[in-house]
C-alpha atoms as one frame of an Amber mdcrd trajectory, in Angstrom:
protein
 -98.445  12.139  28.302-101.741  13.179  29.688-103.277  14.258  26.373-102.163
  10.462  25.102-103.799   8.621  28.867-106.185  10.208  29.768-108.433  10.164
  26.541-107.414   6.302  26.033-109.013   5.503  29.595-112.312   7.549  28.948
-112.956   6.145  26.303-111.841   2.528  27.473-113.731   2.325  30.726-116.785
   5.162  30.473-120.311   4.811  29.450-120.791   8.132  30.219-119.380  11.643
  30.935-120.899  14.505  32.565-119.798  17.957  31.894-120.842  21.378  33.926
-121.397  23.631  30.968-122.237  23.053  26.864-118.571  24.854  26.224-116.583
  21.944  27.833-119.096  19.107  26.675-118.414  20.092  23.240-114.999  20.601
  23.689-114.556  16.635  25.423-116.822  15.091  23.098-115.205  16.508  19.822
-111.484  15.727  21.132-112.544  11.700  21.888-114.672  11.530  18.735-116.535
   8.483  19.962-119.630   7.342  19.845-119.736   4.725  22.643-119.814   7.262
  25.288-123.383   9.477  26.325-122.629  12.656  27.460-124.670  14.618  29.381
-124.798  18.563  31.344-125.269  19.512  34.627-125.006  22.833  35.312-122.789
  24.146  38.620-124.310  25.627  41.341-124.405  27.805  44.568-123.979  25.723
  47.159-126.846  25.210  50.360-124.645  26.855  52.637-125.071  30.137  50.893
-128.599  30.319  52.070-128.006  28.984  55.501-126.779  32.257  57.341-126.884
  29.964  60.870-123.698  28.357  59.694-121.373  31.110  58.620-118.073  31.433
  59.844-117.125  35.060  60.034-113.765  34.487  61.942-111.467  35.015  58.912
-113.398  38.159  57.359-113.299  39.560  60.609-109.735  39.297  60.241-109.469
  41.643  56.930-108.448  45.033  57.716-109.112  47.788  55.318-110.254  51.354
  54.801-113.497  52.552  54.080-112.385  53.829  50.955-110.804  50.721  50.142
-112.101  48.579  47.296-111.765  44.910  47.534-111.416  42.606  45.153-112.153
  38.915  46.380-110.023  35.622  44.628-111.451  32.519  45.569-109.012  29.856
  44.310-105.796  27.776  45.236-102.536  29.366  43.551-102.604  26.842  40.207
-100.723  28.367  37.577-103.742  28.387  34.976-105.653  30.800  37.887-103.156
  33.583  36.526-102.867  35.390  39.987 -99.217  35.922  39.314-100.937  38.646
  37.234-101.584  40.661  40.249 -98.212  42.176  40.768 -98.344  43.664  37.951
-102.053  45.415  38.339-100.651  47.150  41.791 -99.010  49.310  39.616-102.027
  50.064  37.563-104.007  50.210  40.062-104.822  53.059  42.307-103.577  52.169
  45.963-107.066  52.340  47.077-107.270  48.374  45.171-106.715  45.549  46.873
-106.403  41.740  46.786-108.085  39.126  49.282-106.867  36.274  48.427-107.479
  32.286  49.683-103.267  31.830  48.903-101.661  31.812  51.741 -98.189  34.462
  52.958 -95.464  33.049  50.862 -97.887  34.335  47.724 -96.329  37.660  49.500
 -92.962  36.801  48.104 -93.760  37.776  44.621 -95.323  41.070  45.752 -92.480
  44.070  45.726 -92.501  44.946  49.095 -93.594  48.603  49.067 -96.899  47.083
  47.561 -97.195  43.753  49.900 -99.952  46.148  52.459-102.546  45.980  48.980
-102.798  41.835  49.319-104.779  40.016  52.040-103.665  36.401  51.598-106.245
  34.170  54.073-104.847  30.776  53.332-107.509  27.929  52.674-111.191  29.058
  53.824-113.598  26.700  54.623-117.071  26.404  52.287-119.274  28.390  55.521
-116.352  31.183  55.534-116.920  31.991  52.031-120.348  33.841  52.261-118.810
  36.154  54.680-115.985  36.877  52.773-118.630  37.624  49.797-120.046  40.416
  51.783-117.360  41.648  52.920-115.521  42.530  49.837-116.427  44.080  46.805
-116.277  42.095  44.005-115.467  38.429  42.665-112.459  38.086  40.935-110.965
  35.519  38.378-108.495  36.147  35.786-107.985  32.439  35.029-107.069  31.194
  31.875-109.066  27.591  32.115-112.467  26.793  33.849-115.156  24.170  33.315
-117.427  25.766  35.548-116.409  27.630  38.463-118.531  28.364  42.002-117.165
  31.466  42.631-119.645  32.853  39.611-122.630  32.011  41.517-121.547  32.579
  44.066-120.829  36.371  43.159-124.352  36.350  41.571-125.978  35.279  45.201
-124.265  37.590  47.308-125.323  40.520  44.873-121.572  41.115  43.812-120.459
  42.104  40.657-117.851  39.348  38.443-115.027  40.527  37.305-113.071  37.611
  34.842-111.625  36.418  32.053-113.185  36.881  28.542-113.215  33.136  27.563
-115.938  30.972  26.491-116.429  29.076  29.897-117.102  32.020  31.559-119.840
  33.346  28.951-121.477  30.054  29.292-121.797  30.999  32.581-121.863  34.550
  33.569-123.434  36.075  29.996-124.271  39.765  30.197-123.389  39.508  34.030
-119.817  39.987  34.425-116.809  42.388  33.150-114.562  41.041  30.668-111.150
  41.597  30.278-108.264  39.982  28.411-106.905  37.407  31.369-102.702  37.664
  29.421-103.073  42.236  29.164-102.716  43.474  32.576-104.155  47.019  31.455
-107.011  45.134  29.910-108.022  43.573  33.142-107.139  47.077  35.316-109.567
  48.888  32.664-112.468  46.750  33.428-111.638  46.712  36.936-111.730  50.673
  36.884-114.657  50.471  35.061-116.758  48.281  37.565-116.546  50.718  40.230
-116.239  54.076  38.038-119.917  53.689  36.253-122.246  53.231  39.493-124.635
  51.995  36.745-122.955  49.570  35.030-122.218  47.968  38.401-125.795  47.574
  39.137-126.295  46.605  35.913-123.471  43.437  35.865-125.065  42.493  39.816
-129.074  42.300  38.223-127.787  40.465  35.078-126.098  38.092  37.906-129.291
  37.795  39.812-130.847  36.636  36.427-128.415  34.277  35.422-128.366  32.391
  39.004-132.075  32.151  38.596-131.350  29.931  34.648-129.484  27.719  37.556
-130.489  24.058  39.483-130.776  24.208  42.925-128.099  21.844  44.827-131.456
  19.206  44.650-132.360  19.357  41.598-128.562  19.011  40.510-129.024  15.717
  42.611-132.217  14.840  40.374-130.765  15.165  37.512-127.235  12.875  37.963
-130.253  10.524  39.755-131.871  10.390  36.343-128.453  10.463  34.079-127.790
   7.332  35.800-131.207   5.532  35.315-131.065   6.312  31.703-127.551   4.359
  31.555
Protein backbone atom coordinates (compact mmCIF):
# COMPACT_ATOMS: atom_id res chain seq x y z
CA UNK A 1 0.00 0.00 0.00
CA UNK A 2 2.88 2.26 0.68
CA UNK A 3 4.47 1.97 -2.77
CA UNK A 4 0.70 3.05 -4.14
CA UNK A 5 0.43 6.33 -1.07
CA UNK A 6 3.17 7.44 -0.59
CA UNK A 7 4.29 8.39 -4.24
CA UNK A 8 0.57 9.77 -4.89
CA UNK A 9 1.10 12.35 -1.91
CA UNK A 10 4.67 13.51 -3.09
CA UNK A 11 3.78 14.17 -5.94
CA UNK A 12 0.29 15.75 -4.93
CA UNK A 13 1.45 18.13 -2.24
CA UNK A 14 5.53 18.73 -2.91
CA UNK A 15 7.30 21.38 -4.76
CA UNK A 16 10.28 19.98 -3.78
CA UNK A 17 12.29 16.99 -2.39
CA UNK A 18 15.58 16.87 -0.88
CA UNK A 19 17.64 13.81 -0.91
CA UNK A 20 21.11 13.09 1.16
CA UNK A 21 23.07 11.45 -1.59
CA UNK A 22 22.87 11.41 -5.82
CA UNK A 23 22.08 7.38 -5.39
CA UNK A 24 18.66 7.98 -3.67
CA UNK A 25 17.83 11.30 -5.67
CA UNK A 26 18.01 9.34 -8.73
CA UNK A 27 16.39 6.53 -7.45
CA UNK A 28 13.06 8.97 -6.08
CA UNK A 29 13.05 11.04 -9.02
CA UNK A 30 13.02 8.15 -11.66
CA UNK A 31 10.25 6.09 -9.61
CA UNK A 32 7.71 9.47 -9.54
CA UNK A 33 8.66 10.42 -13.10
CA UNK A 34 7.41 13.96 -12.67
CA UNK A 35 8.34 16.98 -13.62
CA UNK A 36 6.48 19.30 -11.21
CA UNK A 37 8.71 18.52 -8.41
CA UNK A 38 12.68 20.20 -8.01
CA UNK A 39 14.83 18.02 -6.41
CA UNK A 40 17.74 18.90 -4.82
CA UNK A 41 21.08 17.15 -2.55
CA UNK A 42 22.31 17.76 0.61
CA UNK A 43 24.85 15.77 1.68
CA UNK A 44 24.77 14.11 5.53
CA UNK A 45 27.02 15.08 7.96
CA UNK A 46 29.01 14.66 11.29
CA UNK A 47 27.24 16.21 13.68
CA UNK A 48 28.74 19.51 16.05
CA UNK A 49 28.87 17.41 18.93
CA UNK A 50 31.64 15.36 17.49
CA UNK A 51 33.97 18.25 17.82
CA UNK A 52 32.75 19.44 21.14
CA UNK A 53 34.74 17.02 23.54
CA UNK A 54 33.18 19.34 26.69
CA UNK A 55 29.92 17.55 26.13
CA UNK A 56 30.66 13.87 25.92
CA UNK A 57 29.02 11.46 27.91
CA UNK A 58 31.36 8.63 28.69
CA UNK A 59 29.01 6.87 31.26
CA UNK A 60 27.87 4.04 28.92
CA UNK A 61 31.45 3.27 27.30
CA UNK A 62 32.70 3.18 30.61
CA UNK A 63 30.34 0.51 31.06
CA UNK A 64 31.86 -1.91 28.16
CA UNK A 65 34.00 -4.50 29.51
CA UNK A 66 36.46 -6.22 27.32
CA UNK A 67 39.96 -7.59 26.92
CA UNK A 68 42.82 -5.99 25.59
CA UNK A 69 42.99 -8.38 22.96
CA UNK A 70 39.51 -7.95 22.23
CA UNK A 71 38.41 -6.39 18.95
CA UNK A 72 35.29 -4.42 18.88
CA UNK A 73 33.10 -3.91 16.42
CA UNK A 74 30.66 -0.86 17.05
CA UNK A 75 26.65 -0.98 15.51
CA UNK A 76 25.08 2.19 15.77
CA UNK A 77 21.42 1.59 14.84
CA UNK A 78 17.89 0.58 16.28
CA UNK A 79 17.11 -3.28 15.57
CA UNK A 80 14.94 -2.56 12.06
CA UNK A 81 14.88 -5.56 10.12
CA UNK A 82 16.55 -3.90 6.90
CA UNK A 83 19.79 -3.14 9.52
CA UNK A 84 20.44 -7.04 9.07
CA UNK A 85 21.91 -7.48 12.67
CA UNK A 86 20.11 -10.76 12.93
CA UNK A 87 23.20 -11.57 10.80
CA UNK A 88 25.37 -11.52 13.77
CA UNK A 89 24.60 -14.87 15.22
CA UNK A 90 25.70 -16.35 12.62
CA UNK A 91 29.34 -14.45 12.31
CA UNK A 92 30.09 -15.69 16.15
CA UNK A 93 30.71 -18.77 14.66
CA UNK A 94 32.99 -17.41 12.05
CA UNK A 95 34.44 -15.36 14.01
CA UNK A 96 37.34 -15.87 16.29
CA UNK A 97 36.10 -15.38 20.02
CA UNK A 98 38.39 -12.54 20.30
CA UNK A 99 35.23 -10.50 18.00
CA UNK A 100 32.74 -8.83 19.48
CA UNK A 101 29.50 -6.84 19.08
CA UNK A 102 28.57 -3.38 20.83
CA UNK A 103 25.51 -2.84 19.99
CA UNK A 104 22.76 0.31 20.65
CA UNK A 105 19.83 -2.85 20.83
CA UNK A 106 19.02 -3.36 23.95
CA UNK A 107 19.14 -7.29 26.21
CA UNK A 108 16.25 -9.06 24.67
CA UNK A 109 18.55 -8.74 21.21
CA UNK A 110 20.38 -11.47 23.63
CA UNK A 111 17.59 -13.89 22.98
CA UNK A 112 18.64 -14.72 19.53
CA UNK A 113 22.28 -15.19 20.60
CA UNK A 114 22.97 -19.15 21.55
CA UNK A 115 23.88 -18.82 24.89
CA UNK A 116 27.46 -20.15 24.99
CA UNK A 117 28.13 -17.09 22.60
CA UNK A 118 25.79 -14.31 24.45
CA UNK A 119 29.50 -12.98 26.53
CA UNK A 120 30.71 -11.76 22.54
CA UNK A 121 27.57 -9.03 22.38
CA UNK A 122 27.46 -5.76 24.36
CA UNK A 123 23.88 -4.58 23.82
CA UNK A 124 23.79 -0.66 25.38
CA UNK A 125 20.20 0.09 24.63
CA UNK A 126 19.48 3.65 23.08
CA UNK A 127 22.65 6.09 23.45
CA UNK A 128 22.25 9.53 23.42
CA UNK A 129 23.96 11.79 20.32
CA UNK A 130 27.05 13.11 23.14
CA UNK A 131 27.54 9.22 24.12
CA UNK A 132 28.32 8.30 20.68
CA UNK A 133 31.86 9.89 20.30
CA UNK A 134 32.93 7.94 23.23
CA UNK A 135 31.70 4.87 22.13
CA UNK A 136 33.71 5.72 18.71
CA UNK A 137 36.90 5.65 20.59
CA UNK A 138 36.35 3.14 22.44
CA UNK A 139 35.77 0.44 19.98
CA UNK A 140 37.37 -0.54 17.00
CA UNK A 141 35.53 -0.17 14.12
CA UNK A 142 32.04 1.05 12.63
CA UNK A 143 29.86 -1.49 11.63
CA UNK A 144 26.77 -1.75 9.24
CA UNK A 145 25.64 -4.66 7.38
CA UNK A 146 22.32 -3.04 6.38
CA UNK A 147 20.60 -3.79 3.41
CA UNK A 148 18.93 -0.06 2.81
CA UNK A 149 20.43 3.45 3.61
CA UNK A 150 19.91 6.93 2.19
CA UNK A 151 22.67 8.28 3.98
CA UNK A 152 23.73 7.12 7.23
CA UNK A 153 25.79 9.19 10.24
CA UNK A 154 27.49 6.46 11.48
CA UNK A 155 29.90 6.79 8.13
CA UNK A 156 31.13 10.05 9.19
CA UNK A 157 31.08 9.52 11.96
CA UNK A 158 33.63 6.50 11.65
CA UNK A 159 35.63 8.81 9.29
CA UNK A 160 35.96 11.60 12.31
CA UNK A 161 36.91 9.44 14.98
CA UNK A 162 39.74 7.91 12.68
CA UNK A 163 37.91 4.42 12.60
CA UNK A 164 37.84 2.20 9.91
CA UNK A 165 33.95 1.28 8.09
CA UNK A 166 33.14 -1.87 7.77
CA UNK A 167 29.49 -2.25 5.55
CA UNK A 168 27.51 -3.35 3.06
CA UNK A 169 28.60 -3.30 -0.65
CA UNK A 170 25.57 -1.30 -1.99
CA UNK A 171 25.41 1.80 -3.89
CA UNK A 172 24.39 4.15 -0.90
CA UNK A 173 27.24 3.33 0.85
CA UNK A 174 29.79 4.00 -2.17
CA UNK A 175 28.15 7.29 -2.57
CA UNK A 176 29.29 7.79 0.64
CA UNK A 177 32.23 5.98 1.94
CA UNK A 178 34.18 5.40 -1.72
CA UNK A 179 37.64 3.90 -1.34
CA UNK A 180 37.13 4.33 2.55
CA UNK A 181 35.40 1.41 3.81
CA UNK A 182 35.44 -2.63 3.53
CA UNK A 183 32.88 -4.18 1.52
CA UNK A 184 31.26 -7.22 1.99
CA UNK A 185 28.13 -8.94 0.70
CA UNK A 186 25.43 -7.72 3.61
CA UNK A 187 23.01 -11.58 2.73
CA UNK A 188 26.87 -14.06 2.87
CA UNK A 189 27.85 -14.22 6.38
CA UNK A 190 31.47 -15.50 5.33
CA UNK A 191 31.58 -12.58 2.97
CA UNK A 192 31.13 -10.07 5.70
CA UNK A 193 33.53 -12.29 8.37
CA UNK A 194 36.28 -12.16 5.43
CA UNK A 195 36.35 -8.48 5.27
CA UNK A 196 36.03 -8.22 8.85
CA UNK A 197 39.25 -10.51 9.19
CA UNK A 198 40.73 -8.60 6.72
CA UNK A 199 40.38 -5.07 8.42
CA UNK A 200 42.36 -6.01 11.30
CA UNK A 201 44.73 -8.78 9.60
CA UNK A 202 46.52 -6.17 6.98
CA UNK A 203 47.74 -3.31 9.52
CA UNK A 204 48.02 -1.43 6.18
CA UNK A 205 44.97 -1.71 4.66
CA UNK A 206 43.45 -0.49 7.92
CA UNK A 207 45.32 2.67 7.76
CA UNK A 208 44.65 2.82 4.42
CA UNK A 209 40.43 2.52 4.71
CA UNK A 210 40.86 5.29 8.06
CA UNK A 211 43.01 8.08 5.56
CA UNK A 212 40.59 7.40 2.63
CA UNK A 213 37.85 8.21 5.52
CA UNK A 214 39.64 11.31 6.58
CA UNK A 215 39.44 12.34 2.83
CA UNK A 216 36.04 11.63 2.18
CA UNK A 217 34.72 13.60 5.46
CA UNK A 218 36.72 16.48 4.17
CA UNK A 219 34.28 16.26 0.29
CA UNK A 220 31.57 16.86 3.31
CA UNK A 221 29.36 20.28 4.56
CA UNK A 222 29.85 21.27 7.84
CA UNK A 223 26.47 21.09 10.06
CA UNK A 224 26.36 25.18 8.83
CA UNK A 225 26.84 25.02 5.68
CA UNK A 226 24.23 22.05 5.48
CA UNK A 227 22.00 24.87 7.06
CA UNK A 228 23.08 27.29 4.06
CA UNK A 229 22.30 25.27 1.67
CA UNK A 230 18.38 24.03 2.69
CA UNK A 231 18.42 28.18 3.48
CA UNK A 232 19.08 28.65 -0.21
CA UNK A 233 16.96 25.43 -1.60
CA UNK A 234 14.16 27.20 -0.10
CA UNK A 235 14.74 30.77 -1.56
CA UNK A 236 15.06 29.30 -4.93
CA UNK A 237 11.39 27.73 -4.46
Amino acid sequence: MLEYIQPYFYKKNANAIVCETEDAKERISTLLKTKNISFFTVKNTVSSIFSNKGTFDYSVSNKITYQKSDILLLTISHDYPHKNLQVISALLDLLPNIYKFVLTVDSSFLNRIREDMRHRIIPLGSVMNNQCPPLYERCDAMFLPTFLECFSASYPEAFYCGKPVITSDRGFAHTVCGDAAAYFDPLDPNSIASAIRRVFADGKYKDTLVNNGKIRLDLLPSSRDRAIEYIEILRSL
